[in-house]
One Martini backbone bead per residue (centre of mass of N, CA, C, O) as a GRO file, in nm:
protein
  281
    1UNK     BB    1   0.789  -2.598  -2.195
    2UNK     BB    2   0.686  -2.411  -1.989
    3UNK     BB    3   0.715  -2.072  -1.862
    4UNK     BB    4   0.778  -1.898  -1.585
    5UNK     BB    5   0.704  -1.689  -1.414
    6UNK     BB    6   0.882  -1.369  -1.386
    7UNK     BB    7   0.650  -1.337  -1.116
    8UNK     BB    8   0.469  -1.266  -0.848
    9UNK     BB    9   0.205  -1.322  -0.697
   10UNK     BB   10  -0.031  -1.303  -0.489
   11UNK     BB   11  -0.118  -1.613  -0.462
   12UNK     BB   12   0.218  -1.699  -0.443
   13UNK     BB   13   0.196  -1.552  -0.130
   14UNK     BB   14   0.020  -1.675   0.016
   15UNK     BB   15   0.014  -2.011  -0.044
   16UNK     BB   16   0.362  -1.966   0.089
   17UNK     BB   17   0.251  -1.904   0.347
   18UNK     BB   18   0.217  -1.907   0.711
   19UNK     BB   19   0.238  -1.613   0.779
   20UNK     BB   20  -0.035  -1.320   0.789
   21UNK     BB   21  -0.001  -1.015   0.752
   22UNK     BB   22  -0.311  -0.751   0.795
   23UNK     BB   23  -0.411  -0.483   0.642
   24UNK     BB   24  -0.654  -0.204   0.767
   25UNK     BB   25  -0.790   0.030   0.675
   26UNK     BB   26  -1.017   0.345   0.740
   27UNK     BB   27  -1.130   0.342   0.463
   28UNK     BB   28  -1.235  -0.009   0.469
   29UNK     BB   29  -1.387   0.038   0.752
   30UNK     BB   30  -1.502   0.306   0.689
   31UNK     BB   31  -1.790   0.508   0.583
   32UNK     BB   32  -1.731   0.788   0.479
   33UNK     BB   33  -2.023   0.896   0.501
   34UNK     BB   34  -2.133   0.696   0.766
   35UNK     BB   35  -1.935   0.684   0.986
   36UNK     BB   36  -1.908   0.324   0.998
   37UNK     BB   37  -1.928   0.034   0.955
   38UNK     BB   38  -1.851  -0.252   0.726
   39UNK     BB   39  -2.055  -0.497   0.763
   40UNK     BB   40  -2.058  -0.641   0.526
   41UNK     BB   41  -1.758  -0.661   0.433
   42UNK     BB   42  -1.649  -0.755   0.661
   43UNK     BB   43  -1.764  -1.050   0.665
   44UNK     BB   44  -1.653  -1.120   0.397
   45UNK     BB   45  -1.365  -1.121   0.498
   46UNK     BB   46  -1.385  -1.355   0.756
   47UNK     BB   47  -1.435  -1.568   0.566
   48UNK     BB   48  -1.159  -1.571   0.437
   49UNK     BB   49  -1.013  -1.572   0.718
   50UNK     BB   50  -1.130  -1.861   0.802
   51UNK     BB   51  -1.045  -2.026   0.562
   52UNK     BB   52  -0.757  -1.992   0.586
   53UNK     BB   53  -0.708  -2.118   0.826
   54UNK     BB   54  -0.808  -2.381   0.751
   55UNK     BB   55  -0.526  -2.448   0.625
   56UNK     BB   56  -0.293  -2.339   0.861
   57UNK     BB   57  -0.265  -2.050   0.891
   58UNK     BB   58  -0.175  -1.769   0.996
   59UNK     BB   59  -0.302  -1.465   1.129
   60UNK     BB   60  -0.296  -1.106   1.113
   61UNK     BB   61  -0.422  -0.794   1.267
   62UNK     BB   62  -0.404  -0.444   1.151
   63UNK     BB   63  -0.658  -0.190   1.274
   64UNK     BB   64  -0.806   0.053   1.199
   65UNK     BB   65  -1.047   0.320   1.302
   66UNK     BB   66  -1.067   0.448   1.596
   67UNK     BB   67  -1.085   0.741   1.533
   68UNK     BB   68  -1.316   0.745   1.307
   69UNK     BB   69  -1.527   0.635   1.537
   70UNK     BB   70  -1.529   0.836   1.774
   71UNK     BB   71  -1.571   1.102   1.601
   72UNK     BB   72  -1.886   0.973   1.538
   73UNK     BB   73  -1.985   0.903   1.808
   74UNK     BB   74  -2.011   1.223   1.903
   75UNK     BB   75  -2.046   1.441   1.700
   76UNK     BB   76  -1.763   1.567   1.581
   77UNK     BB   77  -1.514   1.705   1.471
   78UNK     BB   78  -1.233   1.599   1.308
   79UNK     BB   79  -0.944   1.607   1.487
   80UNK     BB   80  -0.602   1.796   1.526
   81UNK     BB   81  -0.522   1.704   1.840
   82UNK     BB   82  -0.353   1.480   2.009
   83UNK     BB   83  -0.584   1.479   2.261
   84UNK     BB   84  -0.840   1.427   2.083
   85UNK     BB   85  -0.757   1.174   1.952
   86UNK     BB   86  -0.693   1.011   2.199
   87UNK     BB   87  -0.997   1.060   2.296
   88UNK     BB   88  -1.130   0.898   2.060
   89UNK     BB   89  -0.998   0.621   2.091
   90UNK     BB   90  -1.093   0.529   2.328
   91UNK     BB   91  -1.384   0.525   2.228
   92UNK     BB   92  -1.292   0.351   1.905
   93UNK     BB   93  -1.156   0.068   1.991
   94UNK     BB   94  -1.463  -0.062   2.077
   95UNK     BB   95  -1.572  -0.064   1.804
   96UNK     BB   96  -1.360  -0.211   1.644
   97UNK     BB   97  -1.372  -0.490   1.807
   98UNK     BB   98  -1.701  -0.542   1.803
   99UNK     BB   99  -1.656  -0.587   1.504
  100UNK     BB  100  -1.437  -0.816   1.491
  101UNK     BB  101  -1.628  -1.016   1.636
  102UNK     BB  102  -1.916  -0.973   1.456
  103UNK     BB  103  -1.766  -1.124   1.216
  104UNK     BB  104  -1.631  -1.410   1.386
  105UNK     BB  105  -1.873  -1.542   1.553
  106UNK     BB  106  -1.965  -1.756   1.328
  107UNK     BB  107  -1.667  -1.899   1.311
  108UNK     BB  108  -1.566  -1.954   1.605
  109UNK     BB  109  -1.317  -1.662   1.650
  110UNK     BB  110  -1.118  -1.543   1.858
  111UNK     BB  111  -1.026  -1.243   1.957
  112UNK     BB  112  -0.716  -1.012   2.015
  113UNK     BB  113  -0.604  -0.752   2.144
  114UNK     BB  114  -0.367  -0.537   2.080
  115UNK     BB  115  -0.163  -0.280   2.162
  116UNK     BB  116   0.101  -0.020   2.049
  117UNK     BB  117   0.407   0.113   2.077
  118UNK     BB  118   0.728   0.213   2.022
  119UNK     BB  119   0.820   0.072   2.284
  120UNK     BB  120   0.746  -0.194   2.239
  121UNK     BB  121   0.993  -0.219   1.990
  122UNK     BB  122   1.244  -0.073   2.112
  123UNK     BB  123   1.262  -0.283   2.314
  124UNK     BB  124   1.401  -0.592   2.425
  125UNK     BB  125   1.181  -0.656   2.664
  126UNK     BB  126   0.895  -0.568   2.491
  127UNK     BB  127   0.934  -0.741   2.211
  128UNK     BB  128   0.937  -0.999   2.337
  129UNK     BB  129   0.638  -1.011   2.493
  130UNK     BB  130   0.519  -0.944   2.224
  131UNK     BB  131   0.623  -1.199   2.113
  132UNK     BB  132   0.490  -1.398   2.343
  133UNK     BB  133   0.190  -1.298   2.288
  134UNK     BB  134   0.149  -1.372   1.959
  135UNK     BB  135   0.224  -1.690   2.004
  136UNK     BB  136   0.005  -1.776   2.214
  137UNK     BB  137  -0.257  -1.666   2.068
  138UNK     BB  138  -0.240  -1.866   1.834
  139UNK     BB  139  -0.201  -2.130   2.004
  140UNK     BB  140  -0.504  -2.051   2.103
  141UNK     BB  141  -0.636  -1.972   1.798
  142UNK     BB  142  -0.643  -1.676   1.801
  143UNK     BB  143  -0.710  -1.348   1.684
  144UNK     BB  144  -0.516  -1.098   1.618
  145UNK     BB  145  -0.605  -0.747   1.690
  146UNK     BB  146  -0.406  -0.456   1.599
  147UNK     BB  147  -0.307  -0.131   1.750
  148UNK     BB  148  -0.228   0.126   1.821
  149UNK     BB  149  -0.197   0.367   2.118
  150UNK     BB  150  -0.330   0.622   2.102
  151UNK     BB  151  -0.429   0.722   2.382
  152UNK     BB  152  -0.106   0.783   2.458
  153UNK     BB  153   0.049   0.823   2.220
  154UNK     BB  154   0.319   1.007   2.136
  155UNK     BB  155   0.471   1.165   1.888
  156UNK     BB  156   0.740   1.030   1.999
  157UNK     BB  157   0.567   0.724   1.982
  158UNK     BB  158   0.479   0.705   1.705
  159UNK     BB  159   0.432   0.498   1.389
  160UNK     BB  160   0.250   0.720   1.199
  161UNK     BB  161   0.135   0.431   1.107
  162UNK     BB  162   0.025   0.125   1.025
  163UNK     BB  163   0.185   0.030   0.792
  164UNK     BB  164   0.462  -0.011   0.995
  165UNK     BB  165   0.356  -0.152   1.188
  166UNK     BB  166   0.268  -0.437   1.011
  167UNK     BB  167   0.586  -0.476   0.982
  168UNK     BB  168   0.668  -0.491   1.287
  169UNK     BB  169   0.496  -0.740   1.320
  170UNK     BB  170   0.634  -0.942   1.107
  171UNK     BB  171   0.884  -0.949   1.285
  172UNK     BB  172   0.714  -1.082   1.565
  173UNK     BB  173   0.598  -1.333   1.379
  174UNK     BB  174   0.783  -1.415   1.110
  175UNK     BB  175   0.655  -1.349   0.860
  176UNK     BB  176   0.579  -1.413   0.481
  177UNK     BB  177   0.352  -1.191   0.491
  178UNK     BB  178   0.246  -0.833   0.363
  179UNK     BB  179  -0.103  -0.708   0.374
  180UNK     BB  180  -0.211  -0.424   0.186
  181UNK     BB  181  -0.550  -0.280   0.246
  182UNK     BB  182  -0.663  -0.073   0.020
  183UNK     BB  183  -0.778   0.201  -0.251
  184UNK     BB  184  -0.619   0.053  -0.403
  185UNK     BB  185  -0.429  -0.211  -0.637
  186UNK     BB  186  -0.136  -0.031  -0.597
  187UNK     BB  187   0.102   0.063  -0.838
  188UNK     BB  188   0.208   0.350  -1.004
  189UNK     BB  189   0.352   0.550  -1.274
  190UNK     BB  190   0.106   0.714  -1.202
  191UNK     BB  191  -0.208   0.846  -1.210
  192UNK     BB  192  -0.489   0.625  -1.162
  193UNK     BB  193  -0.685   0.851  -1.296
  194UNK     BB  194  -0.510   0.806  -1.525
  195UNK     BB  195  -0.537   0.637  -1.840
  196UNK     BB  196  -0.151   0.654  -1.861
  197UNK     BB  197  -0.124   0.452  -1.657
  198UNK     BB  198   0.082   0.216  -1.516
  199UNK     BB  199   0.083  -0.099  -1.371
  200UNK     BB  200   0.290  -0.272  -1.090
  201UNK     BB  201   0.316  -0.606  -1.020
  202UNK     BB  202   0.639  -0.596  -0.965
  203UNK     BB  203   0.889  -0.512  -0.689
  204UNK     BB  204   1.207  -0.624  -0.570
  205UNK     BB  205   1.274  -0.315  -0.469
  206UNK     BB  206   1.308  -0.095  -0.293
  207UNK     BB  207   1.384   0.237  -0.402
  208UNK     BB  208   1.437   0.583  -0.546
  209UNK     BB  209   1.250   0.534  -0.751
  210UNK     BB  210   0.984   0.395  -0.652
  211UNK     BB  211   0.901   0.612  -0.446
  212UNK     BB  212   0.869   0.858  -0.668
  213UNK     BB  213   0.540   0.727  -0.705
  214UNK     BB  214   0.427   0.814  -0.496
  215UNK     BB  215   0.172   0.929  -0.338
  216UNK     BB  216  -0.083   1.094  -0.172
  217UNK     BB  217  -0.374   1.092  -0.029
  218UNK     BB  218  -0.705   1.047  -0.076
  219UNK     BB  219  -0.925   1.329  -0.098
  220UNK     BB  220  -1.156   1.201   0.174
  221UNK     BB  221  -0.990   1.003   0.363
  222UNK     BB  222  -0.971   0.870   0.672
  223UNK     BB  223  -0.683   0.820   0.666
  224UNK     BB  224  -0.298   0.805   0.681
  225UNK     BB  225  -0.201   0.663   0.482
  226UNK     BB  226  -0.020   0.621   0.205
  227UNK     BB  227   0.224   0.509  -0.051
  228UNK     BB  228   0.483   0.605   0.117
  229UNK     BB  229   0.399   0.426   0.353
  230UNK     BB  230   0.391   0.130   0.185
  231UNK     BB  231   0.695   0.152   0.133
  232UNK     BB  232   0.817   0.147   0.386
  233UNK     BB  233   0.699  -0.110   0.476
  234UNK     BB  234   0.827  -0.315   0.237
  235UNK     BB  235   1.123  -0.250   0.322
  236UNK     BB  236   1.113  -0.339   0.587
  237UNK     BB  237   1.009  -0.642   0.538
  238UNK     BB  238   1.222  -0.727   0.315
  239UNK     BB  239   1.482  -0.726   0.548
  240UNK     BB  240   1.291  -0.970   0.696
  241UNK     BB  241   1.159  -1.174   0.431
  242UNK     BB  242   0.898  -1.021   0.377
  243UNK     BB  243   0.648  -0.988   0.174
  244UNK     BB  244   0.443  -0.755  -0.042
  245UNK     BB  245   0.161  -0.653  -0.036
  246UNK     BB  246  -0.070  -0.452  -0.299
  247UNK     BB  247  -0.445  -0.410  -0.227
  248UNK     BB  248  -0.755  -0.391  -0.282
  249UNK     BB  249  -1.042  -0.399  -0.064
  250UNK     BB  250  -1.305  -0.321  -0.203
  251UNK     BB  251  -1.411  -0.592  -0.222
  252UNK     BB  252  -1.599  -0.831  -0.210
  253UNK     BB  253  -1.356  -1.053  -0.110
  254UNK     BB  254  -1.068  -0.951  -0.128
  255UNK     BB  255  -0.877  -1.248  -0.042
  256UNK     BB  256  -1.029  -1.436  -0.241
  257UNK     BB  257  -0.943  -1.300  -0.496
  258UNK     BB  258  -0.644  -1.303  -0.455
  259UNK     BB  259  -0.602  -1.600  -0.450
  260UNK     BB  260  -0.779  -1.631  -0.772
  261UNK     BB  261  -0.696  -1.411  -0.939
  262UNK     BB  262  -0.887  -1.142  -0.992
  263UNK     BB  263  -0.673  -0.911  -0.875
  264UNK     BB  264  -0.486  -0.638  -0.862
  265UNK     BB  265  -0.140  -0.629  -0.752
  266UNK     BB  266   0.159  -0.558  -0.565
  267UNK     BB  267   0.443  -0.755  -0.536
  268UNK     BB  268   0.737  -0.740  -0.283
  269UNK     BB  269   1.045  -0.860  -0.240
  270UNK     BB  270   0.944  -1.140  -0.447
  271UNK     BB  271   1.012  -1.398  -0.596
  272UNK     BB  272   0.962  -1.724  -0.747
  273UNK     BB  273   1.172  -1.883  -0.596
  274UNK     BB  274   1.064  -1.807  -0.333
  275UNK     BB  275   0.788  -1.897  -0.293
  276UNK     BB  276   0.846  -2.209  -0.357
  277UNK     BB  277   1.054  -2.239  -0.103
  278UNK     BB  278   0.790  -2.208   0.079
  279UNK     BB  279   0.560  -2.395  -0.041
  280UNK     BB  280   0.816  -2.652   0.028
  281UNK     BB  281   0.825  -2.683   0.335
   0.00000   0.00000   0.00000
């Protein structure tokens, strides 16, 4: 009889799970070069996540890219004061969305926006209310794609980044899985530019040692969460039974390749036992 794996992988917690909250960051939303949309990689994500949907399983979208897009479309430098932040979010929030409809509109999937602030989970009766508009969403057939709410946000009010945000949301919809996409494939050891980094595949619980590995935002990456914001936000989905995923979204198809067990991915708050117990309900 062959031996059960040590740890779980990401496949066997994408297919283990009913509800899967995705973090897309503005790194991989956005092309570095030519502050556009990258519409051939979203559209192959796209049919990724409508493929899982075809299986029953419920997503949801927490999408950065709105202050990215906005000051590429004025044509202006990127901002650095609150202020001109929100005014270009304003700006770029409606070019985010309209990339995630013509994305999904092949597959006959209508998207569905929703803005959020920290007042918005702060309180019991508006986290409420955010929890009963993504639960209606969803029996309604559409794809929430949620981000905070930069254009109002104060600095009192921001949850600091998408990261932490996708957590929080991971707690109003009860979701079983948190997909954190960026240009990593997860956590090392060391620097991963460095070849005696090592790749650490599954971490049962974030401590104070696990921490101590994160790194700071790669230099030239147009978003604003690192390594240190997606530990935090993997301990909080943690605490509420959620396990987490850290994984490259750089390849085309990077959802299916996941799934597929082609890609390495760091596994976060979640046993072998969980996954099974989750896949068998």
């Amino acid at each position: 009889m062959s031996e059960r794996p040590a740890a779980p992988d990401a496949a066997q917690l994408i297919g283990a799970a009913r509800t899967m909250i995705m973090k897309v960051g503005s790194s991989l939303l956005v092309d570095r070069e030519r502050r556009q949309v990258r519409a051939a990689w979203l559209a192959a994500l796209a049919e990724d996540v409508a493929a899982l949907r075809e299986t029953g399983k419920q997503v949801i979208v927490v999408s950065s890219g709105a202050v990215a897009l906005g000051w590429h479309h004025l044509g202006i430098e990127r901002p650095t004061t609150l202020d001109r932040k929100q005014a270009v979010a304003a700006i770029g929030q409606s070019l985010v969305m309209n990339a995630w409809r013509a994305a999904f509109e092949p597959h006959h999937v209508a998207v569905a926006q929703l803005l959020l602030t920290r007042d918005d989970t702060g309180s019991d009766r508006r986290r409420e209310n955010a929890r009963a508009t993504l639960a209606m969403l969803l029996e309604m057939g559409a794809l929430p794609i949620i981000n905070e709410n930069d254009s109002v946000a104060t600095e009192e009010l921001q949850y600091g980044d998408n990261d932490q945000l996708s957590a929080l949301v991971a707690e109003l919809a009860g979701a079983d899985a948190l997909l954190l996409l960026s240009d990593v494939d997860g956590l090392y050891d060391g620097d991963p530019a460095q070849p005696d980094a090592r790749h650490i595949g599954h971490v049962p619980q974030v401590t104070a040692e696990i921490e101590a590995l994160a790194r700071q935002p790669l230099e030239g990456s147009v978003g604003t969460g690192g390594m240190a914001s997606k530990l935090t936000a993997a301990r909080l989905a943690g605490e509420r039974g959620c396990g987490t995923i850290l994984a490259s979204g750089r390849p085309m198809h990077a959802l299916a390749r996941l799934q597929e067990g082609k890609e390495r991915s760091t596994v976060i708050g979640v046993s072998c036992d969980n996954a099974d117990a989750k896949a068998s309900r």
